[in-house]
Residue frames relative to the residue before (quaternion, step in Angstrom):
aa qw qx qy qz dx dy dz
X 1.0000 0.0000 0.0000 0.0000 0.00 0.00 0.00
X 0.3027 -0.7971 0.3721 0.3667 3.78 -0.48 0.98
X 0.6705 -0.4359 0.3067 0.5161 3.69 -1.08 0.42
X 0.7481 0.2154 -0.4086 0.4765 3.47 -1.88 0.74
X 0.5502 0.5672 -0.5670 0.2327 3.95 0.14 -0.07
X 0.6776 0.4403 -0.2855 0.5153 3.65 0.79 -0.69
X 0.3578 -0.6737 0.5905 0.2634 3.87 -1.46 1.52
X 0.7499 -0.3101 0.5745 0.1070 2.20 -2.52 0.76
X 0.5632 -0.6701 0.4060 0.2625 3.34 -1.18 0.80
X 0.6293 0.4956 -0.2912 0.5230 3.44 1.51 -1.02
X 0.5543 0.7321 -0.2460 0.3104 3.74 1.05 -0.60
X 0.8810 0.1146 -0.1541 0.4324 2.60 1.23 -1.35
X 0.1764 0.7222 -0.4748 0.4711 3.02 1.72 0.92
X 0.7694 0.3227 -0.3809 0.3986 3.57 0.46 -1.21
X 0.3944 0.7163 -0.4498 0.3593 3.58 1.25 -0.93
X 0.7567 0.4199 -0.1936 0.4622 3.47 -0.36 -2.15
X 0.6814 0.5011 -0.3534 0.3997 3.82 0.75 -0.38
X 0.5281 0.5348 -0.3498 0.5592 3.48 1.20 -1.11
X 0.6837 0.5568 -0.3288 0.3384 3.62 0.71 -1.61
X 0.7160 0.4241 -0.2769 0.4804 3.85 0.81 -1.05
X 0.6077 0.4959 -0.3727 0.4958 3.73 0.78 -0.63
X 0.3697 -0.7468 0.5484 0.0698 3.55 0.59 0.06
X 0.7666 -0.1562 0.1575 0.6025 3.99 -0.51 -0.96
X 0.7071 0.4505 -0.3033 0.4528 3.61 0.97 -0.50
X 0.7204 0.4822 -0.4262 0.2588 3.41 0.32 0.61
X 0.2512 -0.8094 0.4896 -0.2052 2.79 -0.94 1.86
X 0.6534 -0.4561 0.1139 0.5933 3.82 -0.01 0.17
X 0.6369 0.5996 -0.2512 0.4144 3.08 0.71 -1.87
X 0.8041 0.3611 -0.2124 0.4218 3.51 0.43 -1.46
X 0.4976 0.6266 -0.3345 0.4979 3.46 1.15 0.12
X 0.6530 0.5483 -0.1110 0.5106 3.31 1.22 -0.86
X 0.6871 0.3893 -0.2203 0.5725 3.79 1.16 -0.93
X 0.5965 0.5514 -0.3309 0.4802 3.62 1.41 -0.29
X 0.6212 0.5874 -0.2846 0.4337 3.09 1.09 -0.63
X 0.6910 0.5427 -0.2084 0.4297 3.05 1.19 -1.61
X 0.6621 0.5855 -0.2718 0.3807 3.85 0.80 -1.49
X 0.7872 0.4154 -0.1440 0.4324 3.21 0.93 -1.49
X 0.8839 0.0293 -0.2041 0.4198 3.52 0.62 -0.35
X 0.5022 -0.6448 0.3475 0.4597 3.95 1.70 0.41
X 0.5817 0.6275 -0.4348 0.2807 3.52 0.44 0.15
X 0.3917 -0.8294 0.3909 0.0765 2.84 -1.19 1.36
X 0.0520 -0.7748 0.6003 -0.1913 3.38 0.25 1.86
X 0.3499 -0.7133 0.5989 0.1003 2.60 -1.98 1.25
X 0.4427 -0.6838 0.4325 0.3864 3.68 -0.79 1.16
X 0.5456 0.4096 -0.6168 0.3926 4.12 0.12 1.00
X 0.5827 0.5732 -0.3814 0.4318 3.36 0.87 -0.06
X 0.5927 0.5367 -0.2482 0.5469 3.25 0.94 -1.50
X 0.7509 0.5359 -0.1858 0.3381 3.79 0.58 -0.69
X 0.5146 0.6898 -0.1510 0.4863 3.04 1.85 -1.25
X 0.7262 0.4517 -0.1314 0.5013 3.18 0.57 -2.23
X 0.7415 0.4558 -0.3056 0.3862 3.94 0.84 -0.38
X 0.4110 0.6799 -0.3382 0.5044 3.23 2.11 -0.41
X 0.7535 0.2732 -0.1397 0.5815 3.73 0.66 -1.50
X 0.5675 0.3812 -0.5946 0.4231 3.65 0.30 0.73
X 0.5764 0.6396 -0.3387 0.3793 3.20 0.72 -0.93
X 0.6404 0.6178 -0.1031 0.4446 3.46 1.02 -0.89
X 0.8252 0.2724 -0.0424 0.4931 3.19 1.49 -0.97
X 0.4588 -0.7982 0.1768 0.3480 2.42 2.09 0.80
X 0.2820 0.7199 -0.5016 0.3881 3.42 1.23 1.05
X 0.8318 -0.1681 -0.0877 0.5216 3.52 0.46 -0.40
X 0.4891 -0.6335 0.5699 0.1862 3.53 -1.56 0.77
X 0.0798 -0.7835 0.6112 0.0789 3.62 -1.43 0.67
X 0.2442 -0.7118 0.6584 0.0115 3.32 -1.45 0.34
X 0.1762 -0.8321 0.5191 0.0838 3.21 -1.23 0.57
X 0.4573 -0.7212 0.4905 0.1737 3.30 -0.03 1.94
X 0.7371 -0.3855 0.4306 0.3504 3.03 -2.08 0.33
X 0.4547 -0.5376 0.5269 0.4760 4.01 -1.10 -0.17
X 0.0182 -0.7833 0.6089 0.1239 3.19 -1.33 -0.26
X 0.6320 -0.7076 0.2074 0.2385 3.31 -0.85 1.28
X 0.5132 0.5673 -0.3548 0.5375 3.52 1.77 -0.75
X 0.6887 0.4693 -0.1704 0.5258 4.19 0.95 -0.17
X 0.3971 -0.7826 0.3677 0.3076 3.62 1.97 0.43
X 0.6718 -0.4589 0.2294 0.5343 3.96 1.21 1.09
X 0.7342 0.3809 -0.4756 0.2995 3.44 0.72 0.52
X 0.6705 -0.5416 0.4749 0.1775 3.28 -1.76 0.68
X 0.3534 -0.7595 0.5173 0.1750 3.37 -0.86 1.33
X 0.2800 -0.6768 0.6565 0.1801 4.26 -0.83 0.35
X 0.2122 -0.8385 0.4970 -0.0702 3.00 -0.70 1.97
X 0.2466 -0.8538 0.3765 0.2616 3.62 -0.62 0.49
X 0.0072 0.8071 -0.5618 -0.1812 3.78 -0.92 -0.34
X 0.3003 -0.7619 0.5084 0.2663 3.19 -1.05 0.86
X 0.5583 -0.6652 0.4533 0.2008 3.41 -1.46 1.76
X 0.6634 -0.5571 0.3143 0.3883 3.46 -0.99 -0.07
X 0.5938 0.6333 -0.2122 0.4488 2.81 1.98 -1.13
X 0.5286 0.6860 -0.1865 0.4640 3.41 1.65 -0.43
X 0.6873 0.3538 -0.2414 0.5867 3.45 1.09 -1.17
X 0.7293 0.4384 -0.3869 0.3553 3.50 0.57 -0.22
X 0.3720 0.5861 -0.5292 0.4878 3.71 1.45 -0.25
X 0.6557 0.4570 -0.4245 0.4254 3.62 0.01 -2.10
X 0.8980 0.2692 -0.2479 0.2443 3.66 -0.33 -1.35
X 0.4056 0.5211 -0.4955 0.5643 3.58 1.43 0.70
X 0.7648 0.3576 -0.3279 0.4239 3.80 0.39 -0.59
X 0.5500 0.4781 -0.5429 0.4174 3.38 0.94 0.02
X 0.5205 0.7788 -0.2042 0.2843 3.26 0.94 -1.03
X 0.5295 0.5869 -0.1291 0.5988 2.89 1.17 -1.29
X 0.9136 0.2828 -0.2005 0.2123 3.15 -0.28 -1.44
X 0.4225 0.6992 -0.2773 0.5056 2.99 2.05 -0.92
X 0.5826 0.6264 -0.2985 0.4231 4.07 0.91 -0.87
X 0.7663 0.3779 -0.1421 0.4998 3.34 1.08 -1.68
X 0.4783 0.6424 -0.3987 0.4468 3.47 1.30 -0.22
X 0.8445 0.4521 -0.1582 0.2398 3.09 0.04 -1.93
X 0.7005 0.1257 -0.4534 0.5366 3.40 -0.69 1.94
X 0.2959 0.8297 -0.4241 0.2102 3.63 1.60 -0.42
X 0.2799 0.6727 -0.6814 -0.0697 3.96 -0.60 0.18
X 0.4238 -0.7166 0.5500 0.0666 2.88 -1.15 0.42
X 0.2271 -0.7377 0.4854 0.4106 4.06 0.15 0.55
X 0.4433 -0.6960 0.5416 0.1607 3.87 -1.01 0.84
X 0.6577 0.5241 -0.3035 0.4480 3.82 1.43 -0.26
X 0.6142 -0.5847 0.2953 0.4401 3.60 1.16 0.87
X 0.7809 0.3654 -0.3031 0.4060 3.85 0.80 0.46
X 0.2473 -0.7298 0.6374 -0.0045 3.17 -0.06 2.31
């Protein structure tokens, strides 16, 4: 497989987020998914960035909702994950699940 085909860890965090938000995911809410589910402290230019170069790679698709007045007339940019998208995520799990599987790991700090 040539080099760069396989996501990033933060990628496909945002991905699987875009993926659970369903129609509602939007930066911000992309961000609080991130945050709830695994405590990391991401910054929404990242969170924005990583959706720039999916977008690009034709992993996910956007749109630009209606404004709304609680957002001073502007219009939120919604995401969806592409098909080509769910299959990256479920090739990289794939992957990783491979390198896992019989994997132990010693648990007394000496890898």
């Amino acid at each position: 497989m040539p080099r760069g085909e396989y996501l990033g860890e933060f990628e496909q965090m945002v991905m699987l987020a875009v993926a659970r938000l369903r129609g509602a995911a939007y930066g911000m809410s992309i961000l609080d998914e991130i945050r709830e589910r695994t405590g990391a402290d991401v910054a929404v230019g990242s969170v924005y960035a990583a959706l720039d170069r999916l977008e690009r790679r034709g992993y996910v698709t956007s749109e630009v909702g209606d404004p709304t007045p609680e957002r001073g007339g502007r219009a939120k940019r919604f995401f969806t994950l592409e098909p080509a998208g769910a299959f990256a995520l479920t090739r990289a799990r794939s992957a990783l699940d491979a390198l896992w599987d019989g994997l132990e790991l010693p648990t007394d700090g000496t890898a």
